[in-house]
C-alpha positions in Angstrom: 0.0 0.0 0.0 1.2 3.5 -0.9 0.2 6.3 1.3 1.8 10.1 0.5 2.4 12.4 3.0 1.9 16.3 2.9 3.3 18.4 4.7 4.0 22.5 4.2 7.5 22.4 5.7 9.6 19.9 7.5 12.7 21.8 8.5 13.7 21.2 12.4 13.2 24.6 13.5 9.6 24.3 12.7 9.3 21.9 16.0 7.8 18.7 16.9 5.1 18.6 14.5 7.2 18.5 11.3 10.4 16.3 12.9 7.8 13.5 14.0 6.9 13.3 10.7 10.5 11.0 9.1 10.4 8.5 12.5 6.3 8.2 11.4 7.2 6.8 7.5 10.0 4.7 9.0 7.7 3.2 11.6 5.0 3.0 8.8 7.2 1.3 6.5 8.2 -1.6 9.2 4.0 -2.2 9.1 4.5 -2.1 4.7 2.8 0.9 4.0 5.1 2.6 1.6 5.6 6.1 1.9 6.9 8.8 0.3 6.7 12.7 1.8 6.0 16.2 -0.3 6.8 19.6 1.0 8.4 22.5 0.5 11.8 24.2 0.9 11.0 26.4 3.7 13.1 26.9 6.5 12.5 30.5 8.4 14.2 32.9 6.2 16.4 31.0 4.2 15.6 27.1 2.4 16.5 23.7 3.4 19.6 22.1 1.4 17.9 19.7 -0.9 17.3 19.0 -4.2 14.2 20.2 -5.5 11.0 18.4 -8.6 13.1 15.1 -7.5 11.9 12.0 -5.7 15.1 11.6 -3.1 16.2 10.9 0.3 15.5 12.5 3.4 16.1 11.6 6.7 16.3 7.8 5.4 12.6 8.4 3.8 11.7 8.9 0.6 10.3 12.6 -0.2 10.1 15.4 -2.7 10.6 19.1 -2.3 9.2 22.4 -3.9 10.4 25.8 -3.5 8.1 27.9 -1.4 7.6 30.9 -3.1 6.0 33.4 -1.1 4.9 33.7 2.5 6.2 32.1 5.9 2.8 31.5 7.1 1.0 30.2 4.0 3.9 28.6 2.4 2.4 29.3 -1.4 4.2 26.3 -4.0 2.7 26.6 -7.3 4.8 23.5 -8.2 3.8 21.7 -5.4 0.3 21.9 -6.7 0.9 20.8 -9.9 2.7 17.8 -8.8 0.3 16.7 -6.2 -2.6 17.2 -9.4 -0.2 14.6 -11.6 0.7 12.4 -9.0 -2.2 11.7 -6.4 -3.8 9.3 -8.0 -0.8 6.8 -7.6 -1.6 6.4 -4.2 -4.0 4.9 -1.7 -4.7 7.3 0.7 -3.0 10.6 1.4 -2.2 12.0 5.1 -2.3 15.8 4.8 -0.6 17.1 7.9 -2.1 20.7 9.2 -4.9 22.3 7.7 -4.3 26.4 6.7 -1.5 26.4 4.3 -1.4 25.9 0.4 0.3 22.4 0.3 -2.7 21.0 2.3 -5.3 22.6 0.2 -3.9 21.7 -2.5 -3.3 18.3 -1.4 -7.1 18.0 -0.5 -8.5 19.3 -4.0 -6.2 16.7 -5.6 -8.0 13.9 -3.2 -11.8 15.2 -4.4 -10.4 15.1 -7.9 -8.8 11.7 -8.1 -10.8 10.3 -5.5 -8.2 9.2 -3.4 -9.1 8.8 0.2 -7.3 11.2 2.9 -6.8 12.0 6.5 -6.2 15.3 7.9 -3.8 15.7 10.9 -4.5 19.2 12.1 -1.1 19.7 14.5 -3.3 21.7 17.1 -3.9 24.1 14.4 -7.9 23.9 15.4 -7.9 23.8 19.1 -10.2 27.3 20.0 -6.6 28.8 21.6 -4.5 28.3 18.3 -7.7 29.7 16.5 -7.4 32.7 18.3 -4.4 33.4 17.7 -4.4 35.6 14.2 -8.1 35.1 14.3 -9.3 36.7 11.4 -6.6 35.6 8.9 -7.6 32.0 10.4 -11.2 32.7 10.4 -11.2 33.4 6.4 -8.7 31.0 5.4 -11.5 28.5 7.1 -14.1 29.6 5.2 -12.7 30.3 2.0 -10.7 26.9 1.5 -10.5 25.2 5.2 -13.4 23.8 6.2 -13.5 22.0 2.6 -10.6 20.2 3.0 -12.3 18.6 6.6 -15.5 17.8 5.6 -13.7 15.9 2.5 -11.7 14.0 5.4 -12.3 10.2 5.2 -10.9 10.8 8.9 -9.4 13.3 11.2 -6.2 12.3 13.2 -6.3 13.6 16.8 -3.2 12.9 19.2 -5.0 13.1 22.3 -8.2 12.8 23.7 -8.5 16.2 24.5 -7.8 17.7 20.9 -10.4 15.6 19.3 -13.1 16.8 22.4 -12.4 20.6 21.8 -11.9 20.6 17.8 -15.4 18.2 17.4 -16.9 20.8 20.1 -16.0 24.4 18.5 -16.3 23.2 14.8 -19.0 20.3 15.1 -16.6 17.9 12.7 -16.9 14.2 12.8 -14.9 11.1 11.4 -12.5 12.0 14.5 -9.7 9.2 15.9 -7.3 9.8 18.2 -3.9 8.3 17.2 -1.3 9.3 19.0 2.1 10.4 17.8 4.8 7.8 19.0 8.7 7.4 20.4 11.3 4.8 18.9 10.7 1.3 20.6 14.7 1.2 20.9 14.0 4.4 23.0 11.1 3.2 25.2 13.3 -0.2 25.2 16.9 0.9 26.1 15.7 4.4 28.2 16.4 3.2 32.2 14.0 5.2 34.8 15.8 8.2 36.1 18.0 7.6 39.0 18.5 11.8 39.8 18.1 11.8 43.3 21.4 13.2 44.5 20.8 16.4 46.3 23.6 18.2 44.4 22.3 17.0 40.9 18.7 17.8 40.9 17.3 19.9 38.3 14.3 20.7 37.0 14.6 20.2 33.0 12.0 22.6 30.4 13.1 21.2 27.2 11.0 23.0 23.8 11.1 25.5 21.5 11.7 28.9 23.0 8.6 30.7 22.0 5.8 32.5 24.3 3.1 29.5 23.9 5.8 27.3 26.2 4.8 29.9 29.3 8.8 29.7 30.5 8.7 33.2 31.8 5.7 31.6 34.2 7.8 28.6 34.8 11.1 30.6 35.4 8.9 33.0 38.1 7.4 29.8 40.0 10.6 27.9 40.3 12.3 31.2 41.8 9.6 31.5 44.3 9.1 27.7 44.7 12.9 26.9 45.3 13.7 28.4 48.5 11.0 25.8 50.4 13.0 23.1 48.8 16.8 21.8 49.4 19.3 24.6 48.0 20.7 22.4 45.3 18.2 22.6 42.6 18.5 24.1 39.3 16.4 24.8 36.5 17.6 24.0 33.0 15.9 25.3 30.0 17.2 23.4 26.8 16.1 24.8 23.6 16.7 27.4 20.8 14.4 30.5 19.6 14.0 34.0 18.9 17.4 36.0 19.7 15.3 38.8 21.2 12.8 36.5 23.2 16.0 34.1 24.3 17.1 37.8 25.9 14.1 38.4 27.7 14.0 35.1 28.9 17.5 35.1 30.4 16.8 38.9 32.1 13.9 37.0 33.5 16.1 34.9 34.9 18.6 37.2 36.7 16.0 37.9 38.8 16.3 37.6 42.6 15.4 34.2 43.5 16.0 32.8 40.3 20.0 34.2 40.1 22.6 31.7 39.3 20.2 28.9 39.3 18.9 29.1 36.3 21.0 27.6 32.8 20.6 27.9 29.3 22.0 24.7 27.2 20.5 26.1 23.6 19.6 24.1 21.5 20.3 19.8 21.8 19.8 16.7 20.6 21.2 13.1 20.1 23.2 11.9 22.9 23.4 15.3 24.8 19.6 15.5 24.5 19.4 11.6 25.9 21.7 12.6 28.8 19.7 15.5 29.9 16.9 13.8 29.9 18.1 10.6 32.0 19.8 13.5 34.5 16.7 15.5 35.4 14.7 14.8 38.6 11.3 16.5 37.0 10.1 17.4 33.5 7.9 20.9 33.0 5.8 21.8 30.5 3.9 24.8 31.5 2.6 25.7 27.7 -0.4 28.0 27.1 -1.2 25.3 24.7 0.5 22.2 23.9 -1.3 19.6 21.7 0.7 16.8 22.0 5.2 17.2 23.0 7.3 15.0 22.3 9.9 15.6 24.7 7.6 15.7 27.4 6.8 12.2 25.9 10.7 11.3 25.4 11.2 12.8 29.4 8.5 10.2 30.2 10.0 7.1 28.9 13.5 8.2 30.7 10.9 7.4 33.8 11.4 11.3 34.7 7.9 12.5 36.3 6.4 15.6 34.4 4.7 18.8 35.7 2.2 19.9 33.0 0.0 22.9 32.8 -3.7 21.8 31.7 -2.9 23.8 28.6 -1.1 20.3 27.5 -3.5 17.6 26.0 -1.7 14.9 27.4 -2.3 16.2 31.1 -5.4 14.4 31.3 -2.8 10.7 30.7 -0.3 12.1 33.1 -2.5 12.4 35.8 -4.6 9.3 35.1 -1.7 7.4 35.1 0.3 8.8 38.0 2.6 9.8 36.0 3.5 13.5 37.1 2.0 16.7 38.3 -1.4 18.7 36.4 -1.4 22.1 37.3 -3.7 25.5 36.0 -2.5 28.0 34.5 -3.3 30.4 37.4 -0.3 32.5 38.8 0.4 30.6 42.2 -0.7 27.3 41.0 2.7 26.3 39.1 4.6 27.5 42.3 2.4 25.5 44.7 3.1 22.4 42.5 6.6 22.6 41.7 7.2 23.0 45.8 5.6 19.8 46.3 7.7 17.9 43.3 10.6 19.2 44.7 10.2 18.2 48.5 8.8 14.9 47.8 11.5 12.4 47.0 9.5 9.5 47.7 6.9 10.5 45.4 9.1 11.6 42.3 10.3 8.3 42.5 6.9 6.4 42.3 5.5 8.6 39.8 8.6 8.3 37.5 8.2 4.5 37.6 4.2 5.5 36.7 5.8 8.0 33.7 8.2 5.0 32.2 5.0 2.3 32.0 2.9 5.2 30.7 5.3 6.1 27.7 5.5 2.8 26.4 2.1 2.8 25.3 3.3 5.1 22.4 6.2 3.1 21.2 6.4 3.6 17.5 5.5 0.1 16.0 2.3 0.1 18.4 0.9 4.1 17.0 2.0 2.7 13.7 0.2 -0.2 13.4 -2.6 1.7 14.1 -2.6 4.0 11.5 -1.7 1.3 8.9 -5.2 -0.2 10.2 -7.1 3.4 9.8 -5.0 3.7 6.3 -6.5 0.2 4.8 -10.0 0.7 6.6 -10.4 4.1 4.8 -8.9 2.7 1.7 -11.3 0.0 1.3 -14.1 1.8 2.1 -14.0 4.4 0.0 -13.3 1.7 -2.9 -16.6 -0.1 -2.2 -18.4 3.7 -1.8 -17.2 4.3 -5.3 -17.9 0.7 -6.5 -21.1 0.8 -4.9 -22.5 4.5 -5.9 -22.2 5.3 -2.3 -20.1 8.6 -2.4 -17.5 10.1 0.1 -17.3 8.3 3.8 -19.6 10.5 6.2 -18.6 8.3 9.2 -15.9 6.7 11.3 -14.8 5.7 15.1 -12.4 6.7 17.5 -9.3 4.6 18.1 -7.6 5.2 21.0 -4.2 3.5 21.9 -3.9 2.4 25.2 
């Protein structure tokens, strides 16, 4: 079975979202679903290094680029288009990953055209707090091309339970399953529980994209007033790359009193440096404004490292179901009040991080994988017997959850 993959832009400074996206074709090609990604060249202000109209290699996966030719936010590939027009209809089912850009509209008018199935991963982009942000560019972009592509959906991927409740809520959309988005088994296999319990080790690790939606100004306040009811030796580290400008504020933030000399900046990290940062920290935060799925937090998990997660992250409702960390609001005291209590408990940082490493291996790659091979085939077949059958698009479908 051949599935493409659309994507506006898969360059690692556009986070989580896009990176995810190589380890997903790998996984999905160990379940034989060939795969083979389109996208453009974007990457910020400049263009990723890679050869462009030809099917190559990328990341071990097979993929194609297109120059982006105007706009950051929209991504506009008049190539693009015309490829995904010619070449479509070689394929079972497309996955179109986000919703407001060109490549995925144009990826979903190719679908009604060639009737190929698709799916529609929206990467957060729909929850009501992204939709706010830039509201009326999002709100027309809906209307005009949007809200087309979704109700052509032969299904809409949702990474957490409470995506799929606030999207189906605020846009009344259906065919939703959740699917998660997954870690290497090697990782989950090989990834020990965290062992960070000597007093002049502890830290407290934030490890994201530097941006405003992570909340670390909030997170750098509460651990400087949370610290001092706590042993002396704990540090916060804040791993991650961003905005020069916002990186500045963040670090000024930082010299505060309270927070003085406590607080590092790694930059940015990855591969074995990432791993031992990980397997070093005694808690994980993620106090994002909005966070619809991480996949550190996820990685931070398997390293059997208990989280403390704002309810802005759709995997709090997991955490805390499984015992697996801290849920906090969003309210100014309340990250404070929950940090102190991480910190001074020992006993319970312990049992919790045994809670986070059983949790995490419920997303192990080949496990999320198979699952979406399954939704790939069901959707595939279906819509060949709707067509066989007179029966038009697929108006239905069920939630799969992977537990």
């Amino acid at each position: 079975m051949r599935v493409l993959h659309v994507i506006p832009a898969i360059a690692p400074r556009y986070g989580g979202p896009s990176a995810v996206l190589a380890e997903m074709c790998r996984a999905l090609e160990q379940q034989g679903i060939e795969t083979v990604i389109a996208s453009t060249d974007a990457d910020g202000d400049g263009r990723l290094q890679v050869e462009e109209g030809v099917v190559g290699e990328y990341e071990g996966i097979r993929a194609i680029f297109f120059a982006r030719q105007w706009s950051e936010a929209f991504k506009y590939s008049a190539p693009l288009a015309a490829w995904l027009r010619a070449n479509v209809p070689a394929f079972h089912a497309v996955h179109i990953h986000a919703v407001l850009s060109h490549a995925c509209l144009a990826a979903g008018r190719a679908c009604e055209r060639s009737g190929v199935p698709y799916v529609v991963r929206p990467l957060g982009t729909l929850d009501p707090w992204s939709l706010g942000q830039k509201r009326l560019r999002k709100a027309v972009l809906l209307w005009a091309a949007g809200r087309r592509l979704l109700g052509g959906a032969a299904a809409i991927q949702y990474t957490s339970r409470q995506e799929k409740a606030l999207v189906e809520r605020s846009l009344g959309l259906q065919r939703g399953f959740v699917i998660p988005l997954g870690v290497a088994d090697s990782f989950v296999q090989n990834a020990r529980p965290s062992a960070a319990q000597d007093p002049l080790t502890r830290y407290v690790l934030a490890l994201s994209r530097l941006h405003p939606v992570k909340g670390l100004e909030h997170l750098i306040d509460a651990f400087g007033r949370a610290v001092p009811e706590a042993p002396p030796a704990w540090r916060l580290v804040i791993a991650g790359d961003g905005d020069r400008q916002y990186v500045e504020r963040l670090k000024r933030v930082a010299a505060r009193p309270g927070c003085a000399g406590r607080v590092e900046f790694t930059g940015w990290v990855d591969g074995h440096e990432k791993s031992a940062l990980l397997a070093g920290a005694s808690l994980f935060a993620v106090p994002s404004l909005h966070e619809s799925f991480g996949l550190s937090l996820l990685e931070a998990l398997a390293f059997g490292v208990p989280a403390c997660v704002s309810s802005g992250v759709h995997l709090a409702d997991e955490i805390r179901e499984a015992g697996a960390g801290w849920a906090t609001g969003l309210e100014p005291h309340a990250l404070e009040r929950t940090l102190a209590e991480a910190m001074r408990s020992p006993d319970e940082r312990v049992r919790r991080g045994n809670q986070a490493a059983q949790l995490a291996r419920r997303f192990a790659w080949s496990r999320v994988a198979g699952d979406l091979a399954d939704l790939y085939r069901r959707i595939s077949r279906r819509d060949l017997d709707a067509r066989l059958n007179g029966a038009g698009r697929i108006s239905t479908g069920k939630t799969v959850e992977t537990n």
